[in-house]
N, C-alpha and C positions, 0 to 999 in steps of 0.2 A: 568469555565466549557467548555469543550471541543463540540461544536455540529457539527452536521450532515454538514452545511457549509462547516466551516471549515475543517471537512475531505474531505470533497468532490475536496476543491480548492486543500487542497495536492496530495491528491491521482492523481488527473487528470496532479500536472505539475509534480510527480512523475514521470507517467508513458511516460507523453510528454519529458521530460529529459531523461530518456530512450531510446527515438524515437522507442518505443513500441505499436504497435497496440490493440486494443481489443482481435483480435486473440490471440497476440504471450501472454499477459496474461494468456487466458485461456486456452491453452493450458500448459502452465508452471503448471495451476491450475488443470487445468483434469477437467474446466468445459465449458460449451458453452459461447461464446462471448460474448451476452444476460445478462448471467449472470454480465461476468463482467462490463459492461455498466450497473447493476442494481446496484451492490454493490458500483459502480463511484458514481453516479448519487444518491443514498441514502446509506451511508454506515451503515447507523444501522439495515439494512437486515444482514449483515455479522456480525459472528462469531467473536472473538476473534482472533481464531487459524488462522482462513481466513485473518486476516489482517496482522496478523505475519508472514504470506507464503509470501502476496503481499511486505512486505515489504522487507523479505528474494530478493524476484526475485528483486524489485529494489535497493537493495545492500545498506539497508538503517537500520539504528541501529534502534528497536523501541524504547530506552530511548532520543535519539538524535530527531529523529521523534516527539515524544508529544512534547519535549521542545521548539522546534522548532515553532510548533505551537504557545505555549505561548510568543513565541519572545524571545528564553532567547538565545540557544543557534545553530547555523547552523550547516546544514545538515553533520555526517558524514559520509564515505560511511565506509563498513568494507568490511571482510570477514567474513560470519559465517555460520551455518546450524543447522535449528528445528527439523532434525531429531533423531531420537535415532539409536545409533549404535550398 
């Protein structure tokens, strides 16, 4: 089981490997800083789609992402986009 932890430690050295601030998050996001220091800091306030933006911005596969978590397999970075064209 995945908990709130351990998103937390990712997302936080996500976005430090980044060398991303609060800011430049949420603006990528279109939300207040606040916000995203809450969704850090507890990620099970956020959304689904919200963590697939977050990981969009940090260039991060979310299949590679879980697994990663579990220990299975590292990080890889891609190229991709959630949006619909």
């Amino acid at each position: 089981m995945i908990t709130n932890e351990m998103l937390r430690s990712e997302l936080k050295g996500l976005r430090a490997k980044n060398n991303m601030r609060f800011e430049d998050v949420a603006n990528a996001l279109n939300v207040h800083r606040e916000t995203v220091r809450k969704y850090e800091n507890n990620p099970g306030l956020m959304d689904v789609e919200t963590l697939f933006k977050m990981l969009e911005i940090y260039n991060v596969d979310p299949l590679y992402f879980f697994n990663s978590i579990y220990g299975r397999l590292p990080y890889k970075e891609v190229k991709w986009n959630l949006k619909n064209n």
